[in-house]
C-alpha positions as CSV (number, residue, x, y, z in Angstrom):
1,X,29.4,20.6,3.6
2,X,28.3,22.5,6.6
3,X,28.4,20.0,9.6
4,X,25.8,22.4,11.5
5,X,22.6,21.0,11.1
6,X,20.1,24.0,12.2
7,X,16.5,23.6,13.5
8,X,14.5,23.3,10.5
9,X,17.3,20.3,9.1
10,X,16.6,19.1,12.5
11,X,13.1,19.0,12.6
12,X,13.0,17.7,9.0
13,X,15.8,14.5,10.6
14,X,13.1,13.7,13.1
15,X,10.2,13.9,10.7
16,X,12.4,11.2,8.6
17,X,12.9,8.6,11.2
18,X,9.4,9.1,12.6
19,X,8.2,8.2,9.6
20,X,10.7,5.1,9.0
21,X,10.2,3.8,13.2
22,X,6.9,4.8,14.0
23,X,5.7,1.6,14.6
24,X,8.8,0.5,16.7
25,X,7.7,3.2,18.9
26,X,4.6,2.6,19.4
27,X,5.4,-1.2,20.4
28,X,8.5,-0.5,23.0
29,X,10.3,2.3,24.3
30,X,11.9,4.7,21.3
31,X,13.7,7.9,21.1
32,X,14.4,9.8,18.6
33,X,17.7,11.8,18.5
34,X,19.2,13.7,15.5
35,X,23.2,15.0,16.0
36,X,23.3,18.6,15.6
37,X,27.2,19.3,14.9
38,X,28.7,16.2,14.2
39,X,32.5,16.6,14.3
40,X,32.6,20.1,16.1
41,X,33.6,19.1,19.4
42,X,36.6,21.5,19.9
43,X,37.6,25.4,19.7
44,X,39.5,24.5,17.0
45,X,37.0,22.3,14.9
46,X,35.0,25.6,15.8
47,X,37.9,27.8,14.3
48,X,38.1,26.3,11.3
49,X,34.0,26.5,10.6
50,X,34.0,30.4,11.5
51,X,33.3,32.1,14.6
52,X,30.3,34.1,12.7
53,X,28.8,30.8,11.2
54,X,29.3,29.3,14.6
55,X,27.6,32.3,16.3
56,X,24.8,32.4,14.1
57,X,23.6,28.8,14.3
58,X,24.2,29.3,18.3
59,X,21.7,32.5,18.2
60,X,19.3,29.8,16.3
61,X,19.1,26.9,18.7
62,X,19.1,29.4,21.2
63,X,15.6,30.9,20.1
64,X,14.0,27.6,18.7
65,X,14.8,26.3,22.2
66,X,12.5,28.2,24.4
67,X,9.7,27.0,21.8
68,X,10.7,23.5,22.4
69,X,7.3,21.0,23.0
70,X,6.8,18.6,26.1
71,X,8.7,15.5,24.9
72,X,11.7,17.2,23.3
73,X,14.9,17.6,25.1
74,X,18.0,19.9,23.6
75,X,21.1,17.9,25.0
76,X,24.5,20.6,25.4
77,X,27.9,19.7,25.9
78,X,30.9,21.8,26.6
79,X,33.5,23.2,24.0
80,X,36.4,25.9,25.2
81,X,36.3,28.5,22.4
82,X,39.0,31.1,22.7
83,X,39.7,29.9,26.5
84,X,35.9,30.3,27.3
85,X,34.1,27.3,28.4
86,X,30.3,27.2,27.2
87,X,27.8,24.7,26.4
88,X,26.4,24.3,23.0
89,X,23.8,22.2,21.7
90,X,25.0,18.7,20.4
91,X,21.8,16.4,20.4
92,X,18.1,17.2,20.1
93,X,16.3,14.3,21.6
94,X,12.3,13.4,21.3
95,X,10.4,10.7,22.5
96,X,7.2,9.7,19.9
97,X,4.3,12.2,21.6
98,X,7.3,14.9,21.6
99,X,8.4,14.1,18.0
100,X,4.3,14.1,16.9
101,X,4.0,17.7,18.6
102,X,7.9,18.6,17.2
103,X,5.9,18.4,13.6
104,X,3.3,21.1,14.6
105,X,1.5,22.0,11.7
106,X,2.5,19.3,9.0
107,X,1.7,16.0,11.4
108,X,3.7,12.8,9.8
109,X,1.9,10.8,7.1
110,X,1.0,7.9,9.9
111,X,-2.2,8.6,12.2
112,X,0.4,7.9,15.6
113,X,-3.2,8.0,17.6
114,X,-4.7,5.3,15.4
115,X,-1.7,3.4,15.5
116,X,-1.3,3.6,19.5
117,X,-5.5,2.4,19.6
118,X,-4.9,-0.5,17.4
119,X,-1.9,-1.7,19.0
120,X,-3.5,-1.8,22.4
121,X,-6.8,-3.3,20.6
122,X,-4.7,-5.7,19.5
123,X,-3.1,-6.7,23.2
124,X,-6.3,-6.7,24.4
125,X,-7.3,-9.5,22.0
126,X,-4.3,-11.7,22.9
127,X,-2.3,-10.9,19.1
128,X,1.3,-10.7,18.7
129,X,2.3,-7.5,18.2
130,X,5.4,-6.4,16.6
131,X,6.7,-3.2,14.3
132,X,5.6,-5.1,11.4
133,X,2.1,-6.5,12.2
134,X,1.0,-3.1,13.2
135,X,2.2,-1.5,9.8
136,X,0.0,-3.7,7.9
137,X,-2.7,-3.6,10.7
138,X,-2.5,0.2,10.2
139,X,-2.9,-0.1,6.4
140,X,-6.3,-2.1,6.9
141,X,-9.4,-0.1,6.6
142,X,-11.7,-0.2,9.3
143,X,-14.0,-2.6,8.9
144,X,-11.2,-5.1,8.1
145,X,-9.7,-4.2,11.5
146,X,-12.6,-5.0,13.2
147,X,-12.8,-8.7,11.4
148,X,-8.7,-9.4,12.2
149,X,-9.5,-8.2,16.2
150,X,-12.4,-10.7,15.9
151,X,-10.9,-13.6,14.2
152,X,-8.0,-13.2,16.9
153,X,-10.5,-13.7,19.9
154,X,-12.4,-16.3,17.9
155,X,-9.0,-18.9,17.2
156,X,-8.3,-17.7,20.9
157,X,-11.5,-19.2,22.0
158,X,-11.0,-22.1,19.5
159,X,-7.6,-24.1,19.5
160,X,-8.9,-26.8,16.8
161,X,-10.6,-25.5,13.5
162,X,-10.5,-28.9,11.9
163,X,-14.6,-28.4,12.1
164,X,-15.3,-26.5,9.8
165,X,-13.8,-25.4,6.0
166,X,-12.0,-22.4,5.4
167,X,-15.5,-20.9,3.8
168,X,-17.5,-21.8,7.1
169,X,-15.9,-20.4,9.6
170,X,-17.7,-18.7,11.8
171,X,-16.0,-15.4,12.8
172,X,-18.3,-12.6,13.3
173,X,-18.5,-10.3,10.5
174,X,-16.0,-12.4,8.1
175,X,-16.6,-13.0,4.8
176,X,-16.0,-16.2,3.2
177,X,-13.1,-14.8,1.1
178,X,-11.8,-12.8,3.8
179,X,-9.0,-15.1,4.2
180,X,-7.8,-15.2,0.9
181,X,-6.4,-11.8,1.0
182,X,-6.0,-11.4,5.0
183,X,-4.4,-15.2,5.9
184,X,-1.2,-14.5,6.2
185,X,-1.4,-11.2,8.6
186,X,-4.2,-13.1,10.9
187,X,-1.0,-15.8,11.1
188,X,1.2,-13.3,11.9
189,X,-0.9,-12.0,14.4
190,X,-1.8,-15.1,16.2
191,X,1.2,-17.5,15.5
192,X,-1.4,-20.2,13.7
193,X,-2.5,-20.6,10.4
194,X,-5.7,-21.3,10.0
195,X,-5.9,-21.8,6.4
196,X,-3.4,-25.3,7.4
197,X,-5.9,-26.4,10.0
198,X,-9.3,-26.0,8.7
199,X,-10.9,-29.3,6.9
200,X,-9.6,-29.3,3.4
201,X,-12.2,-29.2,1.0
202,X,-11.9,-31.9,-1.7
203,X,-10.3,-31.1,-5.1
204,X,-13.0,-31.2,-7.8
205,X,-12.3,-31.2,-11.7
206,X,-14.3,-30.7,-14.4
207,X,-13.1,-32.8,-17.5
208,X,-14.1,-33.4,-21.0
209,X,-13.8,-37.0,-23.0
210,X,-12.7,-36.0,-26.2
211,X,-11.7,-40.0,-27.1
212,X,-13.3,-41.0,-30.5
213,X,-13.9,-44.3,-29.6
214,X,-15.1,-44.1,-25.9
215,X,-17.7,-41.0,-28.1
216,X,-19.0,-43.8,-30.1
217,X,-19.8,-45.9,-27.2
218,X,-22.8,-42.9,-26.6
219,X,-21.6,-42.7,-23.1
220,X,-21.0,-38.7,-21.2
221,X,-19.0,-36.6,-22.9
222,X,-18.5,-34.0,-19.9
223,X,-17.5,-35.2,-16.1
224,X,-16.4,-34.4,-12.8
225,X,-13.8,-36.0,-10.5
226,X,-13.4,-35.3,-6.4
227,X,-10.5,-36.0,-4.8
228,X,-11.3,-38.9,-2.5
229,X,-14.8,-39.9,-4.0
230,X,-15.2,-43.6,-5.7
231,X,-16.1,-42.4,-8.6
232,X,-13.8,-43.9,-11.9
233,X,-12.7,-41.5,-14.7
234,X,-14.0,-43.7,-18.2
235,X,-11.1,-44.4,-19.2
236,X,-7.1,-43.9,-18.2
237,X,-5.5,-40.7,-20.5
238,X,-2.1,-41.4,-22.9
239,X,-2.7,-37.6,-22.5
240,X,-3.9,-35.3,-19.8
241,X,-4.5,-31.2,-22.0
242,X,-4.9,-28.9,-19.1
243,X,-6.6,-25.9,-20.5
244,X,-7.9,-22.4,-18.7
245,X,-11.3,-21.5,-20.0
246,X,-14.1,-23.5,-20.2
247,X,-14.9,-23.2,-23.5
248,X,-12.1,-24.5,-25.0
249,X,-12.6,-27.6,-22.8
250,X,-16.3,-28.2,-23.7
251,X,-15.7,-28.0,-27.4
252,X,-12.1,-29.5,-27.8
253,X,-12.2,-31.7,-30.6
254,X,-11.8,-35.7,-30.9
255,X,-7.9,-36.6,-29.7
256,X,-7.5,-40.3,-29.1
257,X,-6.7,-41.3,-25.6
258,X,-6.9,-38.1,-24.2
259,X,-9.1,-36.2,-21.7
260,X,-9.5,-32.1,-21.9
261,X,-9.1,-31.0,-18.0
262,X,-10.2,-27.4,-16.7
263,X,-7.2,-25.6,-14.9
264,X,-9.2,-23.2,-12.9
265,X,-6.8,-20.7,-13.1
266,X,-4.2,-19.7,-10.4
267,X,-5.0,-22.7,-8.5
268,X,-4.1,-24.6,-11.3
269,X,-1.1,-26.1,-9.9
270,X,-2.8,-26.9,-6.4
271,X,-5.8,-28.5,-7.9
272,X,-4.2,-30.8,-10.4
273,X,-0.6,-31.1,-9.1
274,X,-1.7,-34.3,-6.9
275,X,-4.7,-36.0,-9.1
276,X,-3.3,-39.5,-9.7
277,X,-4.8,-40.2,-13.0
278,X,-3.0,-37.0,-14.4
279,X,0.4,-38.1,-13.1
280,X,0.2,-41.4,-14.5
281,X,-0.4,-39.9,-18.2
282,X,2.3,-40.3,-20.5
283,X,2.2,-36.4,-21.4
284,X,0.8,-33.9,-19.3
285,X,-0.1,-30.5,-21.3
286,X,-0.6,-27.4,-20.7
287,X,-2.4,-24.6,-23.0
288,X,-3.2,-21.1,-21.3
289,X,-3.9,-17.5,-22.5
290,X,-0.9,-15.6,-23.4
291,X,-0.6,-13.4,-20.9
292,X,1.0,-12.5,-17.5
293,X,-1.2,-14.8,-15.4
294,X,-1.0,-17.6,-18.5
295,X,2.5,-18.2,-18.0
296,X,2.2,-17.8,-14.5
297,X,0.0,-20.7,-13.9
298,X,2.1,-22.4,-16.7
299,X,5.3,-22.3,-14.6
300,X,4.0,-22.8,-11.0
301,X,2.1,-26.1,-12.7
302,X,5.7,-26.9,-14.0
303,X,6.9,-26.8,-11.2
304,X,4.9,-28.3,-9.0
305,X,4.7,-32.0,-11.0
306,X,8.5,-31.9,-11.6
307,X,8.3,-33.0,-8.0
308,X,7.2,-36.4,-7.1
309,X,3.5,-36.3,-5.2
310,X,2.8,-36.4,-1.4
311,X,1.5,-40.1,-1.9
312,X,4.4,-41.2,-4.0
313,X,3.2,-40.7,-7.6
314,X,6.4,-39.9,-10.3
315,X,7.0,-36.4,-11.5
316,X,6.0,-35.8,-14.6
317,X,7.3,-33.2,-17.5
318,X,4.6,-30.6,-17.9
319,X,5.1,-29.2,-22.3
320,X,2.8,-26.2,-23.5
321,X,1.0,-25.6,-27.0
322,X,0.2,-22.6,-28.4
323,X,2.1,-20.3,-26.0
324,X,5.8,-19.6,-27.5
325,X,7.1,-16.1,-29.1
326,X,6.4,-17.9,-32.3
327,X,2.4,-18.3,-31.6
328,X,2.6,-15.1,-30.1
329,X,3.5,-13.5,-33.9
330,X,1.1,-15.7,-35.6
331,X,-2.1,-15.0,-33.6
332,X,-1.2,-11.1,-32.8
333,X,-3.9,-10.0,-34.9
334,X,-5.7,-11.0,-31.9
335,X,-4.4,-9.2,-28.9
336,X,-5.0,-7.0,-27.0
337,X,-4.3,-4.7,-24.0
338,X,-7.0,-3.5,-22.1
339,X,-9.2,-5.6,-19.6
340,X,-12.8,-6.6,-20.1
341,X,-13.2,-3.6,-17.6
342,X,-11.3,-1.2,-20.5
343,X,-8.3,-0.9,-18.3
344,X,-4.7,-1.0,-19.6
345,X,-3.4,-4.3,-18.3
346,X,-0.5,-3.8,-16.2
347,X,2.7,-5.3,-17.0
348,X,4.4,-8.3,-14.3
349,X,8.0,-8.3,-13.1
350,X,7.4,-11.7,-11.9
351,X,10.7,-14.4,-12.3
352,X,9.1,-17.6,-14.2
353,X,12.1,-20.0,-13.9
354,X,10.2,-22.9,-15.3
355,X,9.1,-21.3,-18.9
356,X,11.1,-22.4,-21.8
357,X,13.2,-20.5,-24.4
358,X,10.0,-19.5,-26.3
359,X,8.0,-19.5,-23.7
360,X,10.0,-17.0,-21.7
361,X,10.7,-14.5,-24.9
362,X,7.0,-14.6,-25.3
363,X,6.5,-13.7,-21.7
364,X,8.9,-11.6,-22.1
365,X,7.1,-9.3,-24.6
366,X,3.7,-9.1,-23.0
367,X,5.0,-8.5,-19.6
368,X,7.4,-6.1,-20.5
369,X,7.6,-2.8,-18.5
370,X,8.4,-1.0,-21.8
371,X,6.0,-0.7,-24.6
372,X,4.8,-3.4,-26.3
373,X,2.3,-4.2,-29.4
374,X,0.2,-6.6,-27.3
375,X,-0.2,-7.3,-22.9
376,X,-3.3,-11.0,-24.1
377,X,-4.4,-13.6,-26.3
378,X,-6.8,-15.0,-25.0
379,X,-6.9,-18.8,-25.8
380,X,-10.6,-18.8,-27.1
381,X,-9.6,-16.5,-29.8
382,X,-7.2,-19.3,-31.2
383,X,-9.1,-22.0,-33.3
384,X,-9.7,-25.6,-31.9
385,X,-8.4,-27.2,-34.5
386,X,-5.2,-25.3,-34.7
387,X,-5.0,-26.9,-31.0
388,X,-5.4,-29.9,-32.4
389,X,-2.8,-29.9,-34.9
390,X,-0.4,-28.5,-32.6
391,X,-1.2,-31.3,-30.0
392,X,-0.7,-34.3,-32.1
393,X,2.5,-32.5,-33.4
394,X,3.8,-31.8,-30.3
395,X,2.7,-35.3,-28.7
396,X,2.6,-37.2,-31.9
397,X,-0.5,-38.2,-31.2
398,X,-2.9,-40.1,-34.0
399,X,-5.8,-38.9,-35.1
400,X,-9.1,-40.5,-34.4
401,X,-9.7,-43.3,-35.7
């Protein structure tokens, strides 16, 4: 391999680590520097290449460096060739507005200018800025810019936002769910998270009776419990179902000591993981849609009650219905693998560590990067009273009486 590198390698080298340290630039001082003949620091190293190669790539550097841009610097050392001292090129140097102009016609893929604007937009503001807060500042569009420099100033201007929820506060141009996707950089950017300080808004579940008996007493079938409120569930559960669409919990039929709970979704595991009444049921249950996000919430709901509970309240073992490779075969007829939207659903590379063996192959063959027959079943497809049978047989639960 030729240890020469000539201008266009070199231009290419700089384009490289512009493109890898950009930001580190911007934020503190930064050159760029690319070795041009690494290991050819004698006559004889120069021997052994080839006087005519050695000549050649001289005559090169030579032209391209009278077109050299403000910013760039071509560093020469000395090497004795045939008893004739001369200095030859060894290091071509380039701060970032040199490197930028070093590009010419093809600029790198980052907008430097835009970067260099936000990062002082976001000093002005008060923000930490480092190499990695401006890369995802940078990948923000515009209008989201302007909300993060805001909510900066605002928490600036406001060191206690117990006030208010994480919906209500009042940042200008914020929406409500803004946080949801932008939390975590406005954290990094200000060295608080807001999302930990706001007033916590109470956990509220909506839960179906499906009792026999406590249905022959004529009282409501269909309830709601708030974390916090005085309000009394009718009766205390043998067993807790936990299911993810809301028809299958309106309609669920009669199960004896047992109340029907809606998961609401991915924040299955947050909302339920601390009810009291759910961790003092003698089987907590869980029955999804078999799919990515299905055994998603499945695991992370595993999880999170094989710990005991902030206030004290025993771990609890968390089985599934309905959702191994065996109910995967038996209810395929029913997949599918496009979105309500008609898009293909994408597959999930996501580690569930909390699925079981059937679980996991069943996971395994919807989320699969490879092909596959079927990506969701969606629980509503699956009769209620094949739930049913497959509760009391997992539970060995009786049937009403």
């Amino acid at each position: 391999m030729n240890p020469l590198v000539t201008p266009e390698e070199a231009v290419a080298a700089v384009r490289g680590k512009l493109e890898q340290k950009w930001a580190e630039a911007i934020c503190g001082e930064m050159v760029f520097s690319v070795r041009l003949r690494p290991g050819v620091r004698t006559g004889k190293a120069v021997e052994q290449l080839g006087y005519a190669s050695w000549h050649a790539w001289h005559m090169r550097w030579r032209d391209f460096a009278d077109r050299l841009p403000a910013g760039v610097e071509l560093v020469r050392d000395a090497v004795s060739i045939r008893g004739v001292t001369g200095r030859f090129p060894t290091v071509l140097r380039a701060g970032l507005d040199g490197a930028v102009a070093l590009l010419g016609a093809e600029p790198p893929a980052v907008d430097v200018s835009r970067a260099r604007a936000l990062a002082s937009s976001l000093r002005t503001a008060g923000a930490i800025l480092t190499p990695a807060t401006l890369r995802a500042v940078s990948a923000l569009r515009t209008g989201d810019v302007q909300v993060l420099i805001n909510a900066v100033t605002w928490l600036r201007r406001h060191p206690d936002a117990g006030d208010w929820t994480l919906r209500q506060l009042p940042v200008p141009g914020m929406h409500t769910k803004w946080l949801d996707t932008h939390g975590a950089l406005l954290r990094d950017v200000t060295g608080r998270d807001v999302r930990d300080e706001v007033r916590p808004r109470p956990a509220v579940i909506h839960l179906t009776y499906v009792d026999p008996r406590h249905a022959a007493s004529g009282r409501r079938r269909h309830d709601a419990w708030t974390t916090g409120d005085v309000h009394d569930i009718a009766y205390p559960p043998r067993v807790v179902l936990v299911v993810e669409n809301r028809d299958s919990r309106l309609w669920f039929p009669p199960v004896s000591d047992t109340i029907v709970v809606e998961g609401g979704g991915k924040a299955a595991a947050a909302l339920l993981g601390n009810v009291p009444w759910i961790r003092s049921a003698d089987y907590v249950v869980y029955w999804g849609d078999m799919d990515a996000d299905g055994y998603t919430i499945l695991d992370h709901f595993r999880a999170t009650l094989a710990v005991p509970a902030p206030d004290g309240a025993p771990a609890r073992d968390v089985s599934s219905i309905l959702m191994d490779a065996a109910d995967l075969h038996r209810y395929a007829a029913h997949g599918v693998n496009h979105d309500k939207a008609g898009r293909p659903i994408k597959p999930s590379a996501e580690v569930l560590p909390h699925l079981t063996e059937g679980e996991a192959v069943a996971y395994g063959t919807i989320a699969t990067a490879g092909p596959t027959p079927l990506r969701r079943i969606e629980q509503e497809a699956i009769p209620l009273a094949d739930a049913v049978a497959r509760l009391r047989q997992t539970l060995n639960v009786a049937g009403p009486g």
